[in-house]
Backbone as a ProteinNet text record, in pm:
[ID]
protein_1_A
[PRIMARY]
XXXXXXXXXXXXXXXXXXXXXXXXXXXXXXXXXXXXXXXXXXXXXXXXXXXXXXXXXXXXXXXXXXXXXXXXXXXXXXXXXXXXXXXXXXXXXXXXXXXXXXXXXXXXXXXXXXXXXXXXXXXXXXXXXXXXXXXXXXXXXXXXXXXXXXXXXXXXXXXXXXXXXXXXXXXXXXXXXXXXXXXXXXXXXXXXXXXXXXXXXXXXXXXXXXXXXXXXXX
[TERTIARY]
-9112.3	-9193.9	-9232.9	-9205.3	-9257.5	-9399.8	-9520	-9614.2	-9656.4	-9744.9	-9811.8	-9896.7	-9892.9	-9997.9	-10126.5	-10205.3	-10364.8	-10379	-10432.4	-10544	-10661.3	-10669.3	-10808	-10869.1	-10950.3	-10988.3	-11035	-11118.9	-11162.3	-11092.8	-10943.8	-10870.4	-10821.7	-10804.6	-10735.5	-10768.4	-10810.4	-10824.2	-10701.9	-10799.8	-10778.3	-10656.8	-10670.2	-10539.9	-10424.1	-10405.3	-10278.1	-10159.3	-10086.9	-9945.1	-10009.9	-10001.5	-10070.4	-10052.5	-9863.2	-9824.6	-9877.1	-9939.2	-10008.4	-10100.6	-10150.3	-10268.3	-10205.3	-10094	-10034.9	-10078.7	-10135	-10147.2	-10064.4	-10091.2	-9966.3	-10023.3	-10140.8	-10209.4	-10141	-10081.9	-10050.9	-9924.8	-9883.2	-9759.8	-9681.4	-9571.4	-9451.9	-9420.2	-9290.3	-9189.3	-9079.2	-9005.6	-8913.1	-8834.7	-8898.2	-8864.2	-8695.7	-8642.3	-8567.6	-8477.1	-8364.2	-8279.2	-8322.3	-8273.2	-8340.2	-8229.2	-8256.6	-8181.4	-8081.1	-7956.4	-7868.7	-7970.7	-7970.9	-8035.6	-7955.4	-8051.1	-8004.2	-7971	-7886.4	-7801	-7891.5	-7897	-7958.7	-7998.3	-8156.1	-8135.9	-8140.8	-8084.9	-8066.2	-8196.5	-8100.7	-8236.3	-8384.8	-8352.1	-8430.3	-8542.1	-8531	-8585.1	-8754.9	-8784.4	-8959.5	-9041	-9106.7	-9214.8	-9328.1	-9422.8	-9504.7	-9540.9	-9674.8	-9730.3	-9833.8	-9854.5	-9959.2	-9960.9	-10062.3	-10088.8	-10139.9	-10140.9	-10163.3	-10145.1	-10269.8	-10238.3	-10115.8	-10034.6	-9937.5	-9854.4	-9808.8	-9697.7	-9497.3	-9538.5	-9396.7	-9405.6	-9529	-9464.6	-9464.6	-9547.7	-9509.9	-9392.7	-9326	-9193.4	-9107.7	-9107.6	-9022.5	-9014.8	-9142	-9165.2	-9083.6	-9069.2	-9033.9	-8874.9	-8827.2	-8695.9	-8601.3	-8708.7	-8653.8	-8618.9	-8683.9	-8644.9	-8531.5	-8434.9	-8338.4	-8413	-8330.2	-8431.2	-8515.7	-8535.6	-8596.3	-8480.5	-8526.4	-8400.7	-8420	-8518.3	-8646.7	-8766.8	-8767.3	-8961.7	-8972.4	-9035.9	-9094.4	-9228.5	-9238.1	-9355.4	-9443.9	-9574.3	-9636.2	-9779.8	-9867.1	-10011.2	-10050.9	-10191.2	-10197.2	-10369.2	-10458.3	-10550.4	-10676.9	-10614.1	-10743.5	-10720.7	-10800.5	-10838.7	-10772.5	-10668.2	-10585.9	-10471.6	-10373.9	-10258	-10178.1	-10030.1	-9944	-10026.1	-10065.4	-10152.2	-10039.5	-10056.1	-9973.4	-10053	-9917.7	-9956.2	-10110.2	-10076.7	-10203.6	-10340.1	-10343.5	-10454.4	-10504.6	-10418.4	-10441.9	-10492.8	-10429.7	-10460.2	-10627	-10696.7	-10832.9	-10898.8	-10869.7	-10956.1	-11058.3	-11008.6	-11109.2	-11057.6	-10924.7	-10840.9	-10867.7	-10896.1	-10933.6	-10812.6	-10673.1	-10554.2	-10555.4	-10482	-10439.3	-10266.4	-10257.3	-10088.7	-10010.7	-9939.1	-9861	-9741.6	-9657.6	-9555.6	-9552.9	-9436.8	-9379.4	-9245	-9267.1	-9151.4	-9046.4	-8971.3	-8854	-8767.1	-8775.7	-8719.3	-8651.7	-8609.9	-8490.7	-8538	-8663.8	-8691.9	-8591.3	-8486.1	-8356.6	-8316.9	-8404	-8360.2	-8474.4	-8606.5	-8758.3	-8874.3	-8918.4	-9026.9	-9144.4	-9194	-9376.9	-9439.7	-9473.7	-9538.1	-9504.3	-9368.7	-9328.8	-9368.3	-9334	-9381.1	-9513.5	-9577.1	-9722.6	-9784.6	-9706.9	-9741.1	-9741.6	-9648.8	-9536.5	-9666.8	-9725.1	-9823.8	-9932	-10000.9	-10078.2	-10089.7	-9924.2	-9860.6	-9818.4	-9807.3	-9801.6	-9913.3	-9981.1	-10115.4	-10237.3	-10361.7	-10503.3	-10526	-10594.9	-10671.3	-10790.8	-10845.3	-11018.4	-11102.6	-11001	-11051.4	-11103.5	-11191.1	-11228.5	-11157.6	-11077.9	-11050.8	-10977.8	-10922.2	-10868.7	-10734	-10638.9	-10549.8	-10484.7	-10548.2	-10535.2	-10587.2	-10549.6	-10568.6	-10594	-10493.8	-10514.8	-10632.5	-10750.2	-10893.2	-10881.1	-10955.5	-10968.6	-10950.1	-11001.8	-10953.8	-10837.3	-10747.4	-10643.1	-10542	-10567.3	-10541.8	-10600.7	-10668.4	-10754.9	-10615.3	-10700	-10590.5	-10617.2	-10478.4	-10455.5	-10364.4	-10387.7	-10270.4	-10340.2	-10192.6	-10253.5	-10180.7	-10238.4	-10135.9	-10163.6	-10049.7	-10028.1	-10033.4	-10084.8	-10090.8	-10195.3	-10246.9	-10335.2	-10263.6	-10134.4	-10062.8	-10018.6	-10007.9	-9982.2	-10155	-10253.6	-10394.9	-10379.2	-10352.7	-10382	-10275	-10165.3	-10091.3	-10125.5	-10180	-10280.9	-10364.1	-10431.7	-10583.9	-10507.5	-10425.6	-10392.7	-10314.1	-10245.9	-10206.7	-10322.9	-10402.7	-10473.1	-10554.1	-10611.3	-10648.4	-10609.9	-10503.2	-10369.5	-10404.6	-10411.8	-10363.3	-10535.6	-10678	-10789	-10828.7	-10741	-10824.6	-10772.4	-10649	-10565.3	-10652.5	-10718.5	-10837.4	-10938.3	-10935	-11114.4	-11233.5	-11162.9	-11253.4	-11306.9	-11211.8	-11278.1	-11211.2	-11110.3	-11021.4	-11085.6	-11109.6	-11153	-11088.6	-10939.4	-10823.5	-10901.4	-10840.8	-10863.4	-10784.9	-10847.3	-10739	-10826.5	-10698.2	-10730.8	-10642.6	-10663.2	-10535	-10464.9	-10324.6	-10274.5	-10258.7	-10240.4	-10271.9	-10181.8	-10174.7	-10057.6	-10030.7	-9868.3	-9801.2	-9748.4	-9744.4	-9677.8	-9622	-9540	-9382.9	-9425	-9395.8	-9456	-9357.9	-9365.7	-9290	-9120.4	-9054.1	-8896	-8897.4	-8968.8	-8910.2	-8997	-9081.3	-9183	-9099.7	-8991.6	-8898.7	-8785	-8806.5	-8704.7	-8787.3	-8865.3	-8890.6	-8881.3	-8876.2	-8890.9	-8713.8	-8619.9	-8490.3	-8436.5	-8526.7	-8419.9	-8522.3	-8620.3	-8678.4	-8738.9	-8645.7	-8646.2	-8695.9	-8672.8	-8753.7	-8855.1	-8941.5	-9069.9	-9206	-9254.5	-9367.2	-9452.4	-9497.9	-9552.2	-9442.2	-9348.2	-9252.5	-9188.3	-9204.7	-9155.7	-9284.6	-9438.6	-9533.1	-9590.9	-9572.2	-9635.1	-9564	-9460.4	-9393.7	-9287.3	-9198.1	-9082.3	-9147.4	-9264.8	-9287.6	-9304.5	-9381.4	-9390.2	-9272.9	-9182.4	-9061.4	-8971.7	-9019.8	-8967.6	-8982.7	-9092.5	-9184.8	-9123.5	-9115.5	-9100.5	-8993.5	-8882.8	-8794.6	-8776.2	-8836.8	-8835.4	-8918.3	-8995.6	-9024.3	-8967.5	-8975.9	-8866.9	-8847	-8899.6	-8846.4	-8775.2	-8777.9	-8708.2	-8513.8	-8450.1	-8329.4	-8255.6	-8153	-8118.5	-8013.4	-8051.2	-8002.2	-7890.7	-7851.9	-7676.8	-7643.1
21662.6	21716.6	21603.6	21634.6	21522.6	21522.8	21417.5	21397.1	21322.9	21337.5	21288.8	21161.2	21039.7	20963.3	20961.3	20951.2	20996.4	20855.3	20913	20857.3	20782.2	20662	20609.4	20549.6	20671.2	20682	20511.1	20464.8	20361	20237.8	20236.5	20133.4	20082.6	20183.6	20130.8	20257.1	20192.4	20246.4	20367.9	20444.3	20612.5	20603.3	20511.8	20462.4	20396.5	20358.8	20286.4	20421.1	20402.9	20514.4	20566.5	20755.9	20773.5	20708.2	20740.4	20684.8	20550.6	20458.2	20348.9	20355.3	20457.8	20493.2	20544.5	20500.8	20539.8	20447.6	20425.7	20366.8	20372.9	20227.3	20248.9	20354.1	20370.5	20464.4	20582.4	20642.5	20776	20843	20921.3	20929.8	20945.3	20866.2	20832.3	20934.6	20890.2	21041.7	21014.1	21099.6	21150.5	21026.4	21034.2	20893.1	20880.3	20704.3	20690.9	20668	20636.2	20658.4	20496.1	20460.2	20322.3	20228.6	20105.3	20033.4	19974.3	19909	19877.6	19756	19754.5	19630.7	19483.4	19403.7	19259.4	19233.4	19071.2	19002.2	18982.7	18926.8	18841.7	18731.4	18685.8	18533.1	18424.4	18302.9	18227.4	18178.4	18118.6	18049.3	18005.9	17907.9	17820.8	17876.7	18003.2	18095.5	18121.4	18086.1	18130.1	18242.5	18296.6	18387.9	18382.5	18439.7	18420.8	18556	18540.7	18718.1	18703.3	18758.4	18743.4	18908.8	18921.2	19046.5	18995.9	19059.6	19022.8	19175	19299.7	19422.4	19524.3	19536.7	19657.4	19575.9	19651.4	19548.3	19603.8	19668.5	19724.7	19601.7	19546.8	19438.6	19306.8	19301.2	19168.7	19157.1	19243.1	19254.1	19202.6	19268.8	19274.8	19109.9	19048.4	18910.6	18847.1	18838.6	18751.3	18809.3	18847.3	18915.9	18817.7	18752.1	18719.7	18546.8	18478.1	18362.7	18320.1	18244.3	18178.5	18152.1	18159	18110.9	18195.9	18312.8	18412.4	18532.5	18567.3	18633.2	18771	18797.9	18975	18912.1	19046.9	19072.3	19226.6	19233.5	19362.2	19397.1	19490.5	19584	19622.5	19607.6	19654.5	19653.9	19669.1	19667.6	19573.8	19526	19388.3	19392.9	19372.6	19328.6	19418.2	19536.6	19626.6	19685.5	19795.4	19808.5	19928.5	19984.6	20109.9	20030.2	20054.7	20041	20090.5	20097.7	20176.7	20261.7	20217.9	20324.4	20370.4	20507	20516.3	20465.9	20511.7	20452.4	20593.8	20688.2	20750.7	20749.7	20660.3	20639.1	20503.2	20421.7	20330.8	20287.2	20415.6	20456	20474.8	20568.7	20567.2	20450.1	20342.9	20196.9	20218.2	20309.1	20338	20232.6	20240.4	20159.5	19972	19935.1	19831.5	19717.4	19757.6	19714	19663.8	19585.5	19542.7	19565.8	19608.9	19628.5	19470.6	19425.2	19325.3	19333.8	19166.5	19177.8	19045.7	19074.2	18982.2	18936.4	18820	18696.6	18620.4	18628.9	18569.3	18496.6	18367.9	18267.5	18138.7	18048.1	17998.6	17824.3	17758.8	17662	17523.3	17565.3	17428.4	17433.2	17590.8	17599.2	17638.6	17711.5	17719.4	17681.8	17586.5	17555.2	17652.4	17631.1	17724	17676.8	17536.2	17500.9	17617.9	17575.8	17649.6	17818.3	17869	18066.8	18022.6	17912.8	17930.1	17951.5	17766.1	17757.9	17919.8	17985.3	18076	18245.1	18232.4	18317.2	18349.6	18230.1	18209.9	18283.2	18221.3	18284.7	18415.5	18504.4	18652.3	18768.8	18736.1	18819.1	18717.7	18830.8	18744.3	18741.1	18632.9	18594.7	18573.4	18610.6	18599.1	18739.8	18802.7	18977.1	19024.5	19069.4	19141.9	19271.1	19286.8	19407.7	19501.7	19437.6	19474.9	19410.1	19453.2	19401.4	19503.3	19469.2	19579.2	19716.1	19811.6	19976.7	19947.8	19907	19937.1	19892.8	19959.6	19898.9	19974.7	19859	19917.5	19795.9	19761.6	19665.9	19662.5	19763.7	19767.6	19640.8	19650.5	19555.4	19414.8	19373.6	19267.4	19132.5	19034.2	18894.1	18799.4	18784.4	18755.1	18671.8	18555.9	18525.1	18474	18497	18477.2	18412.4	18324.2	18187.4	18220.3	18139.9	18159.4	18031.4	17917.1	17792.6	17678.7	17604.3	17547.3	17424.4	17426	17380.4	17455.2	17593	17672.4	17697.1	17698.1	17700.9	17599.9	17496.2	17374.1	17381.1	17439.3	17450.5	17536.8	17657.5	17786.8	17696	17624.6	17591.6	17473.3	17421.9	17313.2	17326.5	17479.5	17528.7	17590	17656.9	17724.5	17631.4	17508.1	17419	17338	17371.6	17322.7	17421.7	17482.7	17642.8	17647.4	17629.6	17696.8	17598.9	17501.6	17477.8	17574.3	17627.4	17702.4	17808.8	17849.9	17966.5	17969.3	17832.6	17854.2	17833.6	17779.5	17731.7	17863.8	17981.9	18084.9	18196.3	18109	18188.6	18214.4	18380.5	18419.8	18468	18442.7	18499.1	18457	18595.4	18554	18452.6	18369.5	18307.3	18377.6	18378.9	18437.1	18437.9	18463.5	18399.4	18548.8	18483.7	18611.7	18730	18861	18947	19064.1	19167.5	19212.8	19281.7	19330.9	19319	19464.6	19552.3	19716.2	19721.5	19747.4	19783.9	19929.9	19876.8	20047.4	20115	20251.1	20343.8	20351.9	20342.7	20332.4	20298.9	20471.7	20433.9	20351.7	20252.5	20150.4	20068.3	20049.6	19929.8	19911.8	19757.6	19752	19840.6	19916.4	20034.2	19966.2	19884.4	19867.9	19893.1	19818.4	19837.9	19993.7	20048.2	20194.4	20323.8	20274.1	20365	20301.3	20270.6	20210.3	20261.9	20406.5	20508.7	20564.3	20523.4	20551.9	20501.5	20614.6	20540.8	20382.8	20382.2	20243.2	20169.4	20155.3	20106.5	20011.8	20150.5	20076.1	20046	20090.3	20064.3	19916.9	19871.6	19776.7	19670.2	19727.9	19656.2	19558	19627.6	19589.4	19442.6	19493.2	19389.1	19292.9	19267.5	19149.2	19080.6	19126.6	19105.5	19014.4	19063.4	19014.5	18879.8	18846.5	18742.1	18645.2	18680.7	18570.8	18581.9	18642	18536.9	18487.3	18402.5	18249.7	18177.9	18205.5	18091	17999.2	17881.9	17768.8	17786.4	17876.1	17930.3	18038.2	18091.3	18200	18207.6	18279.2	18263.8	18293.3	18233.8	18262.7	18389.3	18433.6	18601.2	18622.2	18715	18717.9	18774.2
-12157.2	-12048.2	-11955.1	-11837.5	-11729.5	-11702.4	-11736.4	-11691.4	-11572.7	-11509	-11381	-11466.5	-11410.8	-11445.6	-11374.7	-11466.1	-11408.2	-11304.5	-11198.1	-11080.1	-11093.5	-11089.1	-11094	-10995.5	-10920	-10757.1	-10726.2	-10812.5	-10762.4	-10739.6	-10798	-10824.8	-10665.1	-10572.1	-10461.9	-10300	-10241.8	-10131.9	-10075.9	-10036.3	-10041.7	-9869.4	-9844	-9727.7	-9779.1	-9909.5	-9960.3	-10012.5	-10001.5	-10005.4	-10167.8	-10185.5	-10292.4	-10449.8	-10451.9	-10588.8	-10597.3	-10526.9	-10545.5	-10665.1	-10682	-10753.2	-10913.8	-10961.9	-11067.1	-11149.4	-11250.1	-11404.7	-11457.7	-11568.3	-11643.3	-11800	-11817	-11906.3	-11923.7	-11986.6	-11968.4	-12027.8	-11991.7	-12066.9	-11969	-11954.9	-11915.7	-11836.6	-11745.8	-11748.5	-11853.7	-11839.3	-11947.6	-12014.1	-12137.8	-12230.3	-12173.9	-12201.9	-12166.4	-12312.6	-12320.2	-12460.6	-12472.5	-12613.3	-12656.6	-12659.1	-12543.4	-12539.5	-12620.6	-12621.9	-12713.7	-12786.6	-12932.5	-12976	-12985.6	-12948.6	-12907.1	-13004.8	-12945.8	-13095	-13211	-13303.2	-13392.8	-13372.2	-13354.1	-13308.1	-13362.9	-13275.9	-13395.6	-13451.3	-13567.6	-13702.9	-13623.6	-13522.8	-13500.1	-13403.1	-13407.7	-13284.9	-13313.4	-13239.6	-13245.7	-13202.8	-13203.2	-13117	-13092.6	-12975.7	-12927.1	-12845.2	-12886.9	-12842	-12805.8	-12687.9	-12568.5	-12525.4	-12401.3	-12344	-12226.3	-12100.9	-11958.8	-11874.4	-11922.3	-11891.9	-11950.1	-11841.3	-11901.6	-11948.8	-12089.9	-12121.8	-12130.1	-11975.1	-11913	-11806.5	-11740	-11649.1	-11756.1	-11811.6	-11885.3	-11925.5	-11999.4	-12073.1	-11989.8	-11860.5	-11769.4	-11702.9	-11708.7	-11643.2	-11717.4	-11894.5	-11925.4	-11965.9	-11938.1	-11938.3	-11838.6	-11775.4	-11651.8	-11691.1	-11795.7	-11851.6	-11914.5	-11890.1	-11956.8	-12106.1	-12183.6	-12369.1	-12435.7	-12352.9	-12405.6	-12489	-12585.2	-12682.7	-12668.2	-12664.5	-12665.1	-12671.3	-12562.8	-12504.5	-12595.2	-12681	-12742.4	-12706.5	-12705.2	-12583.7	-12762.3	-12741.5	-12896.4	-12899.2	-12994.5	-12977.1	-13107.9	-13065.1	-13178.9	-13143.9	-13245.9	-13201.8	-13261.2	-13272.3	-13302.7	-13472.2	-13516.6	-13660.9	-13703.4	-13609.4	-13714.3	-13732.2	-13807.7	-13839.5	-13789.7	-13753.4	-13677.9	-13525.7	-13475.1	-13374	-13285.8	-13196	-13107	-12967.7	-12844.6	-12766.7	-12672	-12752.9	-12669.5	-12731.7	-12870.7	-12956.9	-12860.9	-12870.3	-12793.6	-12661.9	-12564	-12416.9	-12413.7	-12553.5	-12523.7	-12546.3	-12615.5	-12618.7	-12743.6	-12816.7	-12928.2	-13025.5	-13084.5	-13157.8	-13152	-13068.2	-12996.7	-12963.1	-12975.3	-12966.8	-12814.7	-12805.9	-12683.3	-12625.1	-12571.1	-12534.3	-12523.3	-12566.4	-12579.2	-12609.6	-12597.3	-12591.8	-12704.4	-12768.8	-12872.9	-12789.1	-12784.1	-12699.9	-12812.9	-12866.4	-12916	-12821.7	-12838.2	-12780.7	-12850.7	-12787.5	-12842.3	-12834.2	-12860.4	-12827.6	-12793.2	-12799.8	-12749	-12596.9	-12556	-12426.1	-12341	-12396.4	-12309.2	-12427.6	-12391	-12448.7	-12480.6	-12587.2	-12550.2	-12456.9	-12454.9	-12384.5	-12193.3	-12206.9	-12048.2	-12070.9	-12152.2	-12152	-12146.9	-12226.2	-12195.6	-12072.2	-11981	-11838.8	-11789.9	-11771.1	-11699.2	-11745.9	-11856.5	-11872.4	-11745	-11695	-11630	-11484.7	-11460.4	-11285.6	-11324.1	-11399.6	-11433.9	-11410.2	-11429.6	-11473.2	-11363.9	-11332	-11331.7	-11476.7	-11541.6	-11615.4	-11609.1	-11488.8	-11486.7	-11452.5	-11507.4	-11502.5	-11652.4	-11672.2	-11780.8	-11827	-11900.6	-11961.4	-11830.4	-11759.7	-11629.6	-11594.8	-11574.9	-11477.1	-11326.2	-11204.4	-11104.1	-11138.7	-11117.3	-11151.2	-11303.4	-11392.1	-11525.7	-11561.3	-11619.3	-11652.4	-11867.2	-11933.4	-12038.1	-12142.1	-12271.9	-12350.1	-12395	-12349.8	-12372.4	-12268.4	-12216.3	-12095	-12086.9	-12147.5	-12147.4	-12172.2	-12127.6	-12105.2	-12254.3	-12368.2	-12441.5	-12513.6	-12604.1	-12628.7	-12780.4	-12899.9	-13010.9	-13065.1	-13163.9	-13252.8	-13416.8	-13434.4	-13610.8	-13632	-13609.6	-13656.8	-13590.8	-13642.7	-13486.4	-13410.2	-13430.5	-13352.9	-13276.9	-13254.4	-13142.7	-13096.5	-13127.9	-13098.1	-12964.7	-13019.5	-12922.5	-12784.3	-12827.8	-12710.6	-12626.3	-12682.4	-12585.2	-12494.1	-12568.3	-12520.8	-12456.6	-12448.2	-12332	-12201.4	-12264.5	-12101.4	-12064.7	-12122.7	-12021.9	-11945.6	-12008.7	-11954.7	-11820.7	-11819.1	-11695.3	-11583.9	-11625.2	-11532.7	-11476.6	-11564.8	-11523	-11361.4	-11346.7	-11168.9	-11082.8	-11108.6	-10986.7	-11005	-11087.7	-11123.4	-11067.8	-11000.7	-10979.9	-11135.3	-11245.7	-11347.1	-11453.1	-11405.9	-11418.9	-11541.3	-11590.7	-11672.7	-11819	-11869.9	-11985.4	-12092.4	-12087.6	-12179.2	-12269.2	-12387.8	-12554.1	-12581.7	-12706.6	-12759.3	-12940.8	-12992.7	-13114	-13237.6	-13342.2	-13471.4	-13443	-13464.7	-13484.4	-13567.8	-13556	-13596.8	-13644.5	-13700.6	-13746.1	-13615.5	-13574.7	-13453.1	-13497.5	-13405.1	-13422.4	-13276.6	-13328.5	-13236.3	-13154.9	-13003.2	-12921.5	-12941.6	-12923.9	-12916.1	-12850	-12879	-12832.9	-12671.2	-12588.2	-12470.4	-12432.3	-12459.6	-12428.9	-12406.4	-12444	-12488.1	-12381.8	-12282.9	-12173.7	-12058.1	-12032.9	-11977.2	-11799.9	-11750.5	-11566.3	-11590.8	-11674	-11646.5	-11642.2	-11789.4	-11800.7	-11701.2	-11658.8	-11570.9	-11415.2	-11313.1	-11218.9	-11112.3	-11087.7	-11016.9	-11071.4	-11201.5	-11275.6	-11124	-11119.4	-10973.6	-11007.3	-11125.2	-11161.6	-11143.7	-11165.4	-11195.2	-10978.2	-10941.6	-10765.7	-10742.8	-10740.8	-10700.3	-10698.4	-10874.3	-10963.2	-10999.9	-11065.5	-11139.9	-11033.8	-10963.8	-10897.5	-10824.9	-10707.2	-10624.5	-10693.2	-10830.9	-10922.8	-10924.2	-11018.3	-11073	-10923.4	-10820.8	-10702.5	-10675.2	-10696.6	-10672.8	-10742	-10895	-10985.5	-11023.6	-10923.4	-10931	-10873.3	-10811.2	-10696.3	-10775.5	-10950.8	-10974.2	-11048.8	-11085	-11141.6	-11244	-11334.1	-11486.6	-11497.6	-11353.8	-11406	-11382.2	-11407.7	-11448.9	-11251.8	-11194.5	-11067.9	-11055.9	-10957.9	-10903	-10922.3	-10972.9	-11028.7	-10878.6
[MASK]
++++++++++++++++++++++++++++++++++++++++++++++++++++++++++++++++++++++++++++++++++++++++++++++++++++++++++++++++++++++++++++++++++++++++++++++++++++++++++++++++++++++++++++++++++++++++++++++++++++++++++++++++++++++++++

C-alpha cells in the first residue's frame, strides 16, 4: 500500500514547494525488492556506527566513499530488542536510526569517515536533523574500544570550531545493532523518485560529491 508521509507544519515555510515538507518518519512508498548482497569483506575490514538523522541519507553519504564495503541502515541505542521501524518512528523505544559502516582500513581510514561524519549532518541540533525532529534522529556515534573513544573525541574536536564550539553529538559505548527492515536497505538508490528522496536526500548527495573523500563521477 502506498503511504503519504506525514507533514510537519512547522518544519518549513508554508511557501517552499509542498513535497518539501516530507519526513523521513513514516512508512515508505512501496517497499523496494532487496538489493543484491555485497561481496564478503575482507579479513581486515572494520566497522563503525554512527547516526546523523535519517539513516536513508546517511547510508547514501557514505556509499559515496572509496573503502567503504556496506552502509547498513539499523537502530542501536534504545531498550527493546529487534524493534521495528514504526516502534521506533514513535521515540518510545529510545533507538536511534543508524548506519553500520564496513570499511576496508588499507584504503579509508576511521579517522577520515570520522572527519567526513561532521560535513554530513548538523551536529549542534538536538534530537533534530531539518524536518526530521525526534530522538530518533539525534547526532551519534558509538565505539567498542577506547581507542575508537579517542578517535570520536578527536575528530569531533577538529570539526567543533567550524561549529561554532557548539557540537552535542553522543559519544557512547557501543551497543547491540538491529538491522532495519529490507527496503530500508540502499533505499535513495532503489527509490529515486521517493519525495524525501528528490526533496532531501538527492541535493545532499550532490554536494558531497565535490568533497575530497568522496569517490569521482563515473
Amino acid at each position: 500500500m502506498v503511504a503519504v508521509l506525514p507533514m510537519r507544519p512547522f518544519a518549513l515555510l508554508a511557501s517552499l514547494v509542498p513535497f518539501l515538507f516530507l519526513t523521513a518518519c513514516g512508512n515508505p512508498q512501496t517497499p523496494a525488492p532487496m538489493p543484491t548482497p555485497a561481496p564478503l569483506p575482507p579479513a581486515q575490514a572494520e566497522t563503525l556506527v554512527l547516526g546523523g538523522g535519517c539513516f536513508w541519507c546517511v547510508e547514501a553519504a557514505y556509499e559515496l566513499l572509496p573503502g567503504v564495503l556496506s552502509a547498513e541502515s539499523g537502530y542501536a541505542g534504545g531498550k527493546r530488542a529487534n524493534p521495528s521501524y514504526e516502534q521506533v518512528c514513535t521515540g518510545a523505544t529510545g533507538h536511534a536510526e543508524v548506519v553500520k559502516i564496513t570499511f576496508d582500513p588499507a584504503k579509508v581510514t576511521r579517522a577520515a569517515l570520522l572527519d567526513f561524519f561532521w560535513d554530513i549532518h548538523n551536529p549542534t541540533t538536538l534530537n533534530r536533523q531539518g524536518a526530521d525532529v525526534g530522538t530518533q534522529y539525534r547526532s551519534v556515534v558509538y565505539y567498542a574500544n577506547d581507542a575508537e573513544k579517542a578517535a570520536i573525541e578527536s575528530s569531533r574536536d577538529r570539526a567543533n570550531p567550524a561549529w561554532g564550539g557548539r557540537i552535542i553529538t553522543e559519544i557512547s559505548p557501543l551497543p547491540e545493532f538491529y538491522p532495519a527492515e529490507a527496503y530500508h536497505q540502499d533505499y535513495f538508490r532503489q527509490n529515486p523518485g521517493n519525495g524525501y528522496c528528490q526533496a532531501v536526500i538527492r541535493p545532499k548527495i550532490e554536494k558531497l560529491r565535490h568533497h575530497s573523500l568522496a569517490a569521482p563521477a563515473q
